[in-house]
N, C-alpha and C positions, 0 to 999 in steps of 0.2 A: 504494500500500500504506500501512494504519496504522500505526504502531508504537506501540505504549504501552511506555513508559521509564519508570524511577525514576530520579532525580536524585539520585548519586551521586557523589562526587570522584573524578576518572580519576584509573588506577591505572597510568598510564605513565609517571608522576614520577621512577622508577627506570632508565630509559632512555633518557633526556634527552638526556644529553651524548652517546652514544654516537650517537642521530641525528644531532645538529647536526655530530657530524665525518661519519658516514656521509654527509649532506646537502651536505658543503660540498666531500666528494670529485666526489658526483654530480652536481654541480652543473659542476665541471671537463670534464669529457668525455664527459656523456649527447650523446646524437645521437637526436631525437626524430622520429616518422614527424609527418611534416603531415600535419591533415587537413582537406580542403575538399570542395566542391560540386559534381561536374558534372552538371548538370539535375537529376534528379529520383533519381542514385545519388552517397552517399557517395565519397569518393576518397583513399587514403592516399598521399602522396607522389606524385600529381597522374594514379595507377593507380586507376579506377574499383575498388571493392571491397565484398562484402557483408557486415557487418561482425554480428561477433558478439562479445555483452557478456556478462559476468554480474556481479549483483548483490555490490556489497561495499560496506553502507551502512555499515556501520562502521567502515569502513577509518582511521577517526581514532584509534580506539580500539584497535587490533591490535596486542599486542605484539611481534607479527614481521614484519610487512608487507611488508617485502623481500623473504622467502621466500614470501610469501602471494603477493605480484605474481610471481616467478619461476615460481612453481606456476601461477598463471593462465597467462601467455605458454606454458609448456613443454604446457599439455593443449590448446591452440592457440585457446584465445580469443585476439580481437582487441584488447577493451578492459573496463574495467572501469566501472559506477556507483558512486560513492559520492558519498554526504550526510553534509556535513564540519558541519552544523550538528546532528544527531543526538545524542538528551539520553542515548543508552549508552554517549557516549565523550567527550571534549574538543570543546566546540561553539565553533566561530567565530565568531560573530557573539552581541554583547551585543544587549540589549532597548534601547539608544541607537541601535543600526548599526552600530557602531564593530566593529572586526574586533582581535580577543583576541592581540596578537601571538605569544606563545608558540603558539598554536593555527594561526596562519598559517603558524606554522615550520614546525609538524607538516604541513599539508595540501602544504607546498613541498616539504617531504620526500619525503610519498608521490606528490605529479605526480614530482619527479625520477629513484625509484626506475622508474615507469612509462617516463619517457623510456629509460631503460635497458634495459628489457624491451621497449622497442620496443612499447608499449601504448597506445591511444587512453583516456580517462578523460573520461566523463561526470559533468558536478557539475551533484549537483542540490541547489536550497537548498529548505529545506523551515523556513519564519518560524515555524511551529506549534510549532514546537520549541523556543522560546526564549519563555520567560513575557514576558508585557509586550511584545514586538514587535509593531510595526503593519506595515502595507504601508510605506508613508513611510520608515519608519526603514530599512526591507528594503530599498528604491532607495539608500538612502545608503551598505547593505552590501552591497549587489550589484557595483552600480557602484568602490567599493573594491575589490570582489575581482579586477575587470575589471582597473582599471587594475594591481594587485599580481603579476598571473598575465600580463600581457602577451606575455610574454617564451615563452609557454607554446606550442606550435602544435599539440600533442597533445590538445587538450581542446575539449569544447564545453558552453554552459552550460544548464542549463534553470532558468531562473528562479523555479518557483516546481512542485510535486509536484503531481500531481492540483488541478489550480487551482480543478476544477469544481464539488468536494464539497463540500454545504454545511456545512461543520462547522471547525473554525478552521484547514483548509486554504484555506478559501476566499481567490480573491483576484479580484477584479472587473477586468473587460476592461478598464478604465480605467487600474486601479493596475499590471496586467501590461504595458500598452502603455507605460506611464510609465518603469518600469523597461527595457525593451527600447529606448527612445528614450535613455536614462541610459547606459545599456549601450555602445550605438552614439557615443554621445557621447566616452566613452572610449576604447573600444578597434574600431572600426568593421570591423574583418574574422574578430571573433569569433560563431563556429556558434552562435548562439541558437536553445532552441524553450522550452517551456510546455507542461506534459504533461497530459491532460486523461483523466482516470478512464470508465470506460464508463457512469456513469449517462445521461452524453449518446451518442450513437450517433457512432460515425465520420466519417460526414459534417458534424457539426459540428462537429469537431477538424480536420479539412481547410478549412473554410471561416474558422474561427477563425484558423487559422495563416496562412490568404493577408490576409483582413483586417489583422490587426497585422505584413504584415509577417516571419512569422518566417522561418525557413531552412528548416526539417525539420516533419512530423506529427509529433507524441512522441505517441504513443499505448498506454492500456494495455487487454489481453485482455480482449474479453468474458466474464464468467465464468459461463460454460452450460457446461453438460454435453460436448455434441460442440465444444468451442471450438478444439480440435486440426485438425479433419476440414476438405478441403481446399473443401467449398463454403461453409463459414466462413470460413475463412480468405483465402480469395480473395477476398471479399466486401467484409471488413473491411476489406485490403490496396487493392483495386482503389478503395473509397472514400477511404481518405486519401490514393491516388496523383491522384485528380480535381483536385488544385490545382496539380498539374505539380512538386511540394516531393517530396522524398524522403520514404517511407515509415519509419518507425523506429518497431519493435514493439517500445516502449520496455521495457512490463514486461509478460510472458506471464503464464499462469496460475503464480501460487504453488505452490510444491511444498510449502508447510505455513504454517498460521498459525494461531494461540491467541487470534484474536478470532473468525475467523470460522469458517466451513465453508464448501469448495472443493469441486464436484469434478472427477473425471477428474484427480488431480493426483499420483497419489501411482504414478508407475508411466513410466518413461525414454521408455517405448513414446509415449506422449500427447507429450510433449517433442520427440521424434524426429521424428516427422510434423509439429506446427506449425512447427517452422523448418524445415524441406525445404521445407513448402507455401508459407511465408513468402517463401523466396526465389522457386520455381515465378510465383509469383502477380506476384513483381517489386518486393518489400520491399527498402529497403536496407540495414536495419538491424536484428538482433532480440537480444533480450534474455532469460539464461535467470536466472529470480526463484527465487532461493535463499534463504533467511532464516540459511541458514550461516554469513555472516559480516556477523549485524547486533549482536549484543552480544557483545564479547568477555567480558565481566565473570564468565562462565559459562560451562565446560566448555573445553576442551581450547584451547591454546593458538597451536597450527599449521591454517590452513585445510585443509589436506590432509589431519588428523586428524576434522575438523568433517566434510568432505564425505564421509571412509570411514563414519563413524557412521551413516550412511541411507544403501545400496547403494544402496537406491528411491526416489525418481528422482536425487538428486543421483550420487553416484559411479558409478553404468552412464553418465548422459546425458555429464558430464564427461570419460569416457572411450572418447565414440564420435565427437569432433571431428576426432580424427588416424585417420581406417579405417586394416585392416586389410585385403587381399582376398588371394585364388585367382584364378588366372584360368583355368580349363578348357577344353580345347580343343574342337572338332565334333564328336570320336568318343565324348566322354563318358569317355573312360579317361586322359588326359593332361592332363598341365599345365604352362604356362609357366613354367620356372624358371632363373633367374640363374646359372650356372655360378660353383661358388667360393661362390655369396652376392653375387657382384658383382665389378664389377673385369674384367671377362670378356664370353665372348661367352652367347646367349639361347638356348636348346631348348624343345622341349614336346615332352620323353619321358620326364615322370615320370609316378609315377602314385599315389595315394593313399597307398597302400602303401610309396612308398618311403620312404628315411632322412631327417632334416635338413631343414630350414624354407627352402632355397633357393626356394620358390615363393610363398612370401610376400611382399607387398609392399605398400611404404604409397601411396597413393593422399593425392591433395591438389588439390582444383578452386582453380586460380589467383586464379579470380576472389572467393577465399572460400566459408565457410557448404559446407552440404550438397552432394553429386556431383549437377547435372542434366545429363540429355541433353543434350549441344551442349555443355556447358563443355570449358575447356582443364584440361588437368590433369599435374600430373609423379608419377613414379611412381617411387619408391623402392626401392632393393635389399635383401635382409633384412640385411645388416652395415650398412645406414644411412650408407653413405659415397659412393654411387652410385646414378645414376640411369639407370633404360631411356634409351636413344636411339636413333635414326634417324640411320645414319652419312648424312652428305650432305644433312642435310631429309627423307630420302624419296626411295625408288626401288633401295635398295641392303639393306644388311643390318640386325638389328637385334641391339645391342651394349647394357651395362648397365655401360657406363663414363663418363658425363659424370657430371663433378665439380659441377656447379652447375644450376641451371635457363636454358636456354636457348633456342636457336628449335628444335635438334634434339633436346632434352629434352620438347620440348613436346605434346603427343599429346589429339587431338580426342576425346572418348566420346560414343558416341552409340546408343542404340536405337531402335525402330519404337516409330512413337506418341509418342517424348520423353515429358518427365515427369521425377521423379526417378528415380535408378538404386537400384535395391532389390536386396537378394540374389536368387539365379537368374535374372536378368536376363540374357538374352542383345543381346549389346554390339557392339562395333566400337572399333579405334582407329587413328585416322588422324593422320600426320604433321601437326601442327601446320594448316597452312589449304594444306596440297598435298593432288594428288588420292590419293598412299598410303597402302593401308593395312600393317596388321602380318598376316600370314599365318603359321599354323604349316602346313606344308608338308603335304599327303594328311591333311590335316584332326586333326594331332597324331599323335604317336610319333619323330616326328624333328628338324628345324630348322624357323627361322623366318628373317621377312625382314622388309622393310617395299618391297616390288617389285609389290605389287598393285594394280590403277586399280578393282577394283571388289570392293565388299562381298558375299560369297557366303559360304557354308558355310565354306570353309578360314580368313576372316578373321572370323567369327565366333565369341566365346568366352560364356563362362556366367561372371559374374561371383558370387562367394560372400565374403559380410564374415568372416571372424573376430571385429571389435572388435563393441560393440554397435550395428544399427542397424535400421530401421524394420521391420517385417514387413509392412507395408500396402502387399501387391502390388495391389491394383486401380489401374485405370487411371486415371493423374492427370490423361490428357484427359479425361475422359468429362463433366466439368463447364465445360470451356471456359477451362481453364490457360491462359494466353498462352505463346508461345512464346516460349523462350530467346534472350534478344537476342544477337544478334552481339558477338564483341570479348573474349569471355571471361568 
């Protein structure tokens, strides 16, 4: 993405101090997720995960950004981007290399406040941004940053923004390798990639990255029209997974920008589909490109205020990470629900009609990102203090009292054909990787269990979202999806 900036004196002079003590708290007892490599999937804390970003290139510039990162983690993003060199807010890096220390406090601040939140942070530098920087000088501030953020295990870097474009993003396979060698010189177990813009096609952002070397594809959307729709997307994806490197769909299509003209972008629906298909396809990483928190210098002060001001697509997409569902039983007239809200034992003898939200529950694919077939998943009671379980693993009753995520919290979803799970979807859920499943007894109106060895009418339900999420029932084999890897 472009940005066009005026260069203007940040306007975070006035809460200064108040960082540098909030910073030196956080610095005492943040407890930050690791994040490393296994093959060709992302890993937080050494648990394979599909990890989802959104865009906060401002983030230097946020007069609240502790609340900004809070609000990210609580709508269930995994991480955030920001570009701490960015001419809308306090830039790091002078036009020497040298790194701005007051601005390096800032950037320590906001990785520390993300250790907090338990949040992954992608830095991206972007040299275009600072008048008079060359490449040269960029390895002197890169390599700085490495060694300054050492200490950091939440983050990864990407050297250099759309490196491809010929315009004063440009940066030559030379000067990126020089840097990544600089990099490695310093700090050697830091996530490197170099994000490369779609004027070149996917396959040279996969062959790029095995060349030099890096860890991950950073790659961004191609911007077509159907760039959502999943024989795109698998396309794109299945090309930068060709170099055995994780796929990371660094920046999706823009949900708004005042240089250009996008489209398909202004509507959660588009958003919703490419990261389902993203993960489907076997992405490890995606990215949803907000321009909500790239200038604070203008309009509203809280991210959370920025993202309500455009329901479409920012605040529907934002708040369809954490689902909602129903789970309906085989007779079409009942539904699974928590006695109490939870705490309790499981029925399915409500029925639309009745009182109180006991049949609501939140859903959550372990392994991250969008519900696919085959994921592991825990499922939530509506008081939010409790979770479905499988007294025993499986084989016995089904109860909506464990406290935590566990192996008997843990419950397989699966439908005919796989694919993502879409509303009306009729489902399955099976103990964890035993052969039972959950059953509501004479196909709903009475109890349940988890005492079944095989999938039939009584252990199949209709799954229905409440929150927002895809409407695009077609079949997501029909193009030759891969199947859902084993492990979650």
């Amino acid at each position: 993405m472009r940005i066009r900036g005026e260069h203007r004196a940040p306007r975070w002079a006035h809460v200064c101090v108040w960082l540098f003590v909030c910073a030196a708290i956080a610095t005492t007892d943040a407890s930050a997720q690791r994040l490393s490599i296994q093959g060709d999937r992302f890993a937080v804390d050494g648990v394979p995960r599909f990890l989802t970003f959104m865009t906060m290139f401002g983030a230097m510039g946020a007069p609240n950004v502790a609340a900004d990162l809070h609000l990210v983690r609580t709508l269930g993003f995994d991480g955030v981007r920001v570009w701490p060199n960015l001419d809308t807010g306090p830039q790091l890096v002078a036009s020497d290399g040298s790194l701005r220390p007051a601005e390096l406090a800032r950037l320590r601040f906001i990785l520390d406040q993300a250790k907090l939140e338990h949040l992954i942070v992608d830095v991206t530098f972007t040299y275009e941004h600072t008048p008079g920087l060359d490449a040269a000088h960029e390895r002197i501030a890169v390599m700085a940053a490495a060694n300054e953020l050492r200490s950091y295990d939440n983050i990864l870097f990407d050297l250099q923004n759309e490196r491809n474009v010929q315009d004063r993003r440009f940066m030559s396979e030379g000067n990126v390798a020089s840097i990544a060698s600089g990099v490695r010189s310093v700090d050697a177990a830091r996530i490197i990639v170099a994000s490369n813009s779609p004027v070149d096609p996917p396959e040279y952002a996969a062959d790029f990255t095995a060349r030099l070397g890096l860890d991950a594809t950073a790659y961004h959307e191609p911007r077509v029209s159907n760039w959502y729709q999943l024989p795109i997307v698998q396309s794109v994806i299945n090309a930068m997974r060709a170099n055995g490197r994780p796929a990371y769909m660094q920046e999706s299509m823009t949900t708004r920008d005042d240089l250009y003209f996008y489209p398909s972008h202004d509507r959660a629906e588009y958003f919703l589909q490419a990261i389902a298909y993203a993960k489907l396809s076997g992405a490890a990483g995606w990215c949803f490109h907000t321009d909500a928190a790239v200038d604070y210098r203008k309009g509203p002060a809280f991210l959370e205020d920025r993202l309500k001001a455009d329901p479409e697509p920012e605040w529907a997409f934002v708040n369809s990470l954490k689902p909602k569902i129903v789970l309906q039983t085989a007779n079409g007239r009942n539904f699974l629900v928590a006695e109490g809200g939870g705490g309790a034992g499981v029925r399915a003898d409500r029925t639309a009609a009745s009182p109180g939200n006991w049949g609501v529950f939140g859903i959550e694919a372990l392994s991250g990102g969008p519900v696919i077939s085959g994921d592991k998943v825990a499922l939530t009671t509506p008081d939010g203090a409790h979770y479905l379980q499988a007294t025993g693993g499986g084989g016995s009753s089904l109860r909506a009292e464990g406290k935590s995520v566990g192996s008997w919290e843990t419950f397989r979803i699966e439908k005919a054909g796989g694919g993502v799970i879409h509303d009306g979807d009729a489902v399955t859920l099976r103990a964890n990787d035993s052969p039972w499943y959950v059953a509501a007894e004479g196909g709903g109106g009475g109890t349940t269990n988890v005492g079944s060895s095989s999938a039939a009418s009584w252990e199949t339900f209709r799954i229905f979202f409440v929150t927002p999420h895809s409407t695009d029932a077609a079949s997501d084999r029909s193009a030759g999806a891969p199947a859902k890897r084993e492990g979650g």
